[in-house]
N, C-alpha and C positions, 0 to 999 in steps of 0.2 A: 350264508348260502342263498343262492338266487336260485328258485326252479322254475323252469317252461313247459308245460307238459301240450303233447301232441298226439294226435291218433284216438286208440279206443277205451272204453269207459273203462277197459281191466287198469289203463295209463293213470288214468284220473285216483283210481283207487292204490296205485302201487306206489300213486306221489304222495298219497299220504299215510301210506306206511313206511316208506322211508323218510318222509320229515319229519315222523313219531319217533324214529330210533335215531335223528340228529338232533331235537330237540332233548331227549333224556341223555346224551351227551353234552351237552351245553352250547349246541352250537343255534344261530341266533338267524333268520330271514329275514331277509329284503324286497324289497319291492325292486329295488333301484338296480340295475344292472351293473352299474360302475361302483356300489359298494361293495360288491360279493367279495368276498375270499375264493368262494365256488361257486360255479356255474354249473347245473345239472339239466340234461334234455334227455328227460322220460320221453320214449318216442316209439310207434311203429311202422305210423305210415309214408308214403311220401318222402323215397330217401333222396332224393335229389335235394330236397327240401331241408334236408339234414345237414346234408354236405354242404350246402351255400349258408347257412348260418353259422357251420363250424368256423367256414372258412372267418366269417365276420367277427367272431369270438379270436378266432386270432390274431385279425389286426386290433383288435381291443388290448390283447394279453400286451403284444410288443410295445403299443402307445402307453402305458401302463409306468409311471414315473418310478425310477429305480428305488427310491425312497419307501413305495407301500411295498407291503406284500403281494407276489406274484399272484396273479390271476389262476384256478388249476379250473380247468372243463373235465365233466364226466359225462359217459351215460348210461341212462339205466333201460332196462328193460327188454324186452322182445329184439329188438335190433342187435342191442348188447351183444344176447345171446350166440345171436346168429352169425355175427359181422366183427367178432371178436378182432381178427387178426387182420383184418381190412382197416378197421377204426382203428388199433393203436399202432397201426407203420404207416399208413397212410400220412404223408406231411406232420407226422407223427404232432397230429392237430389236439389230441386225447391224453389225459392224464391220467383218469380211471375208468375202466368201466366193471359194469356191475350188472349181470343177469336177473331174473327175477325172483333168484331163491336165493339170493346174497345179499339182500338189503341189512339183514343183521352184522356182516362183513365190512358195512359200510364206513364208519370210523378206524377200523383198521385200516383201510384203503385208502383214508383222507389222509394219513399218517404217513404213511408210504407216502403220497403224493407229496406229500408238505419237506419229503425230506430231496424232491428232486427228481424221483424215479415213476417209471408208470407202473402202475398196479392193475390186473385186474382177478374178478371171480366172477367166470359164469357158469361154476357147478348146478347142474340140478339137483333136485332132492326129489326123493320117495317121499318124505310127511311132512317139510316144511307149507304151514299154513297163515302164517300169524298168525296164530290165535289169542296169544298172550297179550298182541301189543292192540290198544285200539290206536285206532289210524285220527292225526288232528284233521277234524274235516276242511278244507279250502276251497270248498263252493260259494260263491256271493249267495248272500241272501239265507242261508240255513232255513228254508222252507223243506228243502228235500234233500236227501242222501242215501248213496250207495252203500251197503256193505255187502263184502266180499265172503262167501258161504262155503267156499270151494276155488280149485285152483289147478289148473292141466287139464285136460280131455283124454280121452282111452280111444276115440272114437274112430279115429285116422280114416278119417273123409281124405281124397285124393290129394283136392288142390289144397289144404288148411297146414299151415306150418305150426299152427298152434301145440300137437302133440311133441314138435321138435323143440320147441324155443319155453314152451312152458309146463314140458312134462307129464309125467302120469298124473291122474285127476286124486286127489284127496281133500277132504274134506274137513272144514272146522267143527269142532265139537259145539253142538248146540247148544250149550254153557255159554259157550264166548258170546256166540252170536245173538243171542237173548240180552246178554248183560248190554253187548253195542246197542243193542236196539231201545233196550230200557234208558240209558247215557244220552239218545237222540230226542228219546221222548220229554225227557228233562229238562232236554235243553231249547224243548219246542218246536224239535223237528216233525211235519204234517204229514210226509210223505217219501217211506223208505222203500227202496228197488235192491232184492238179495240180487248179487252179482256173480256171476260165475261162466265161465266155458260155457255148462252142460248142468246148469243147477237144477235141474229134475233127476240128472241121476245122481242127487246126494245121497251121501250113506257116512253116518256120523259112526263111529266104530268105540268109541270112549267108553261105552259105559258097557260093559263087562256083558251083564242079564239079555241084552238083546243082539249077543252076538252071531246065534244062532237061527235066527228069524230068515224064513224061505224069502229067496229073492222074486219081485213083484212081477207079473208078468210083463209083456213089452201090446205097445198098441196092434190089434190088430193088422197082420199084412207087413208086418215089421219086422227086421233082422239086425243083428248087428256083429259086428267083427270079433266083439269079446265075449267071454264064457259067464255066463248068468253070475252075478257078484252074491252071497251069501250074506247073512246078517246086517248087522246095523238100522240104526234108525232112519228112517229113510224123510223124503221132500214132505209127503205128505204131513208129516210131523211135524218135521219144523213149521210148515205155515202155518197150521193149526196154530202152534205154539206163540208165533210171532204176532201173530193177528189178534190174540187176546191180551196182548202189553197195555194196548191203550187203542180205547175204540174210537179215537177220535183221528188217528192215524193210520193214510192209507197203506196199501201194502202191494208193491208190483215186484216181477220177476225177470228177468233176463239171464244169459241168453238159453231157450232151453231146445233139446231136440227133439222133432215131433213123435220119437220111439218112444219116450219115458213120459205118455199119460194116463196113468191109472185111474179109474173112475173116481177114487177118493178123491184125486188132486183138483178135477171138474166140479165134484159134488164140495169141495170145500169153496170155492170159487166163486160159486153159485147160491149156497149159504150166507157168507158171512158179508157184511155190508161194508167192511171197511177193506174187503179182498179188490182190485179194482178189477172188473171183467173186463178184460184186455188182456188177450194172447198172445205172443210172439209164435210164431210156427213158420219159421226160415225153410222155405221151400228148397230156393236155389234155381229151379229148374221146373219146368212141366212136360217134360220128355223123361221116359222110362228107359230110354237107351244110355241117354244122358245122365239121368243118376244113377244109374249100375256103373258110370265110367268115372263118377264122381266117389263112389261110395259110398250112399248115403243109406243104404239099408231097406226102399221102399219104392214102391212103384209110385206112378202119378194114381192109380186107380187107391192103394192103398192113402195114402196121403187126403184126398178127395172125401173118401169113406170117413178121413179122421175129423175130416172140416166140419161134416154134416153131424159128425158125432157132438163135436165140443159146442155147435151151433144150437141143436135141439136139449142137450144139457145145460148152457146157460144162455138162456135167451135174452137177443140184443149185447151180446159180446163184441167187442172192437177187436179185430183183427190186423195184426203186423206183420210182414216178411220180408226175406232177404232174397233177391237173387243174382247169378251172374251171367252177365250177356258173355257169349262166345266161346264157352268152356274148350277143352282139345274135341276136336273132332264132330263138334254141335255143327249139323246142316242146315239147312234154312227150314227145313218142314221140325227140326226139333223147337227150334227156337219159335217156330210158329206155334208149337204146342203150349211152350211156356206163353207166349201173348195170348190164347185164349184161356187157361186157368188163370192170370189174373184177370178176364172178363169173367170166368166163371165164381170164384172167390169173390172178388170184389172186397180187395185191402181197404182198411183205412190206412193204415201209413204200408211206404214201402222202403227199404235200403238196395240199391239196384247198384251195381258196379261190372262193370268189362272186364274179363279175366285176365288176370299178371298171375303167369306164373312164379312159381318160388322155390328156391333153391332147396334140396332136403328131403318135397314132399316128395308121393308116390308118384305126385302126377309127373313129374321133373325127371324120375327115374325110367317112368312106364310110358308115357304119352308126350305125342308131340302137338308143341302149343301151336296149330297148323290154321285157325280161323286171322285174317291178314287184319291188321291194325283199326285197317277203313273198314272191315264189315265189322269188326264188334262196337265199335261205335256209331254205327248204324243200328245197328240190333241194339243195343244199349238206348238208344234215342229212342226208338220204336218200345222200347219194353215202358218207357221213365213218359212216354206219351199216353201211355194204355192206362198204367197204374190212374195217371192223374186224373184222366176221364171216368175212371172210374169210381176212384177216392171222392170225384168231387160229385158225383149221384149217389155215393153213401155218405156224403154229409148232408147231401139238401137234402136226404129224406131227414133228417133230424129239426130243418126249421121249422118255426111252430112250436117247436118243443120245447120242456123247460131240462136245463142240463146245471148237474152240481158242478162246479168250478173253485179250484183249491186255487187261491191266489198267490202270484209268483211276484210281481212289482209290475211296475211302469211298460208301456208296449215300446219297444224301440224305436216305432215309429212316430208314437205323438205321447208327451206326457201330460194329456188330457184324458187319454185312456189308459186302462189294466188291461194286463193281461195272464191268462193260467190256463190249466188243464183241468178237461171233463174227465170222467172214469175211463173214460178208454183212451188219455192220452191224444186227444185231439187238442190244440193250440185254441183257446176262445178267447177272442178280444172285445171288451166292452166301456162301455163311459164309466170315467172315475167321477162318482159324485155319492151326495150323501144316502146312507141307505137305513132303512129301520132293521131294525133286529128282531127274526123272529123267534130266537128263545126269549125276548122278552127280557133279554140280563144283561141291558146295555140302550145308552142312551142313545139317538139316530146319528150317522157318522159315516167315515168313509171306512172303505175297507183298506184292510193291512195285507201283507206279505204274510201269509200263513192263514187269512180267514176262509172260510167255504162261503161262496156266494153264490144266491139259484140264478141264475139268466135266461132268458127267456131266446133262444137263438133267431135273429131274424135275417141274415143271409149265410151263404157258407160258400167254401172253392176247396181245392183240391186238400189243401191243407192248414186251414182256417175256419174257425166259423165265428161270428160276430154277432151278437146280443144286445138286449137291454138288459142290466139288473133290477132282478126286485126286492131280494134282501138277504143280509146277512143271517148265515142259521149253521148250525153243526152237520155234523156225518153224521152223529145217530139220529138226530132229528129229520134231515133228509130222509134218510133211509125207512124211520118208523112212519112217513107221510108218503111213502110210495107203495 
């Protein structure tokens, strides 16, 4: 099998759950595109982008010498889901496809393909989690890895297809997700990000004794569409739990919603030294008309209150967000609202994208997508300008400063220098040369892919900052030395 994967990090983690359950079948990867038996493109964004590589998989298939076996295309994932009956008549280009809760389906599917016929399953499920399988990771480098904690949203935000293509939200038992995480540490992994939808509103249900546990309040100024969830183990827990595996490994979170933060979740955050403080808190919007048309549960005034909260609870926190230029019916005084909250915020990183609507969701149903091409890509330009003038005065206030940096390999731009990430997920580029060790338990040398190195930052821009190192040392030795 050959896979492509494309789109978003849930992609990244569902290609290696399903080449977990093609490998304990016996089936064998390739790098090389002309060896496959199968061609698989986990995919969700950018389907034009789909369509003209299918189309190239086909003239591969036909040039394909009568002698081997038939080339078969599949795909998996969110698109799958969606786009069923489009992808398998269309130039009937597709041989399987597979939704996101039929990955264990997937050898039976291969079967069916292999005898000629198209196959596909994009059932959902109520409890499909994988929790059994752990996923083979396919990141270069094994410095850092995602696991997957949870799966679907309940949330039904307007524009998000998410609740259509991947279901209602459940949760892995915190069993699994301990043992992956233990599996990572072994294998020398520095730095794990729990992956999920909505991974704040986890709620692990498995273990019987805490079924009955009062659901946790919601943040201040905050609403949401579904009725308060009862028992189970909740987020707070598991990081707690995840974060005492190995303290020499950091711990980050994606993607979560700014309703589900209980002060436990800040107060562990802010505690523990291997938590990294860096938040994600996806706005989307800085207009109140605008997220009431979006869904999102909160006012700009509430969201703002949340900022100031999580700010003065863990201080010197790196902040992240998402938002979308031109939503339906966003005027120019909303969108001006959203350019001054991220001057009031002041992101370090941002994900900024123009609105496309999507087939399924509320907003598709209820609103029309009325803001014209050229202005949300004006408004888009304008938001992706603001951020960066901004991003790049909350990096310079860090030069001078010395920052931990968990090393990833070689900067893409000169293999003279390294490059990694500080605790809050900023990009730090420095000279690769020999450094002393300050635990003292190792001779002076270069740094590896996986070492912590302190750097001393001496310039920065929007989304970099740039260093001197002065020595190799640990997380908890960092941490006991601040």
């Amino acid at each position: 099998v050959y896979l492509e994967t494309y789109g978003c990090q849930m992609n990244v983690s569902d290609t290696e759950v399903a080449w977990a359950i093609l490998q304990k079948s016996g089936y064998a990867r390739t790098k090389e595109l002309a060896e496959a038996g199968f061609s698989w493109l986990p995919r969700e964004k950018a389907e034009q982008a789909i369509w003209n590589r299918l189309q190239h998989l086909k003239a591969l298939k036909a040039r394909r010498p009568p002698a081997r076996a038939p080339l078969r295309i599949g795909i998996l994932g969110c698109m799958a889901e969606r786009l069923k009956e489009e992808i398998l008549h269309r130039e009937k280009l597709v041989d399987v496809v597979a939704g996101p809760d039929a990955y264990r389906d997937l050898p039976r599917l291969l079967a069916v393909a292999e005898s000629g016929q198209q196959a596909a399953n994009v059932l959902l499920s109520l409890d499909e989690t994988y929790a059994d399988i752990l996923p083979v990771q396919t990141s270069a480098g094994g410095t850092t890895a995602f696991v997957s904690i949870m799966r679907g949203c309940d949330n039904m935000c307007s524009y998000c297809i998410v609740p259509f293509t991947r279901g209602r939200e459940r949760s892995r038992p915190i069993a699994s997700i301990l043992q992956e995480v233990r599996m990572l540490s072994d294998q020398g992994v520095k730095e794990v990000t729990l992956l999920g939808q909505n991974v704040n509103s986890f709620r692990d249900l498995s273990e019987v004794q805490f079924q009955s546990v009062a659901a946790p309040g919601l943040s201040r100024g905050f609403s949401t569409v579904y009725k308060a969830k009862q028992g189970g183990l909740r987020f707070a827990h598991l990081l707690d739990q995840v974060s005492r595996i190995d303290p020499e490994m950091r711990i980050r979170f994606t993607s979560p919603h700014p309703k589900d933060f209980p002060d436990e979740v800040l107060q562990l955050i802010q505690e523990r030294h291997n938590i990294c403080k860096q938040l994600h808190l996806p706005a989307q919007s800085g207009s109140t008309r605008v997220l009431e048309a979006m869904r999102r549960g909160y006012t700009r005034e509430a969201y703002l209150e949340l900022v100031h909260h999580v700010r003065d609870s863990i201080p010197g926190v790196s902040l992240s967000s998402d938002f979308i230029a031109g939503f339906c019916g966003e005027t120019e005084e909303d969108h001006q609202q959203t350019v001054s909250l991220l001057r009031e915020v002041r992101y370090n990183v941002g994900f900024l994208f123009a609105y496309s609507m999507r087939q399924k969701t509320r907003a598709h149903h209820r609103l029309q997508d009325d803001v014209p091409a050229d202005v949300k890509k004006r408004r888009l330009e304008q938001l992706i300008a603001t951020f960066r003038e901004e991003a790049a005065r909350a990096n310079t206030a860090l030069v001078g400063q010395t920052q931990l940096v968990l090393v990833e390999g070689p900067s893409k731009r000169s293999a003279s220098e390294l490059c990694g990430r500080n605790d809050g997920n900023i990009k730090v580029i420095f000279p690769d040369t020999e450094l002393e060790d300050a635990a003292e338990c190792g001779a002076p040398g270069r740094a590896q892919p996986g070492d912590y190195v302190m750097v001393k930052v001496t310039s920065a821009s929007s989304q970099t900052l740039r260093g001197v190192p002065l020595c190799r040392t640990t997380l908890s030795r960092a941490a006991a030395s601040h």
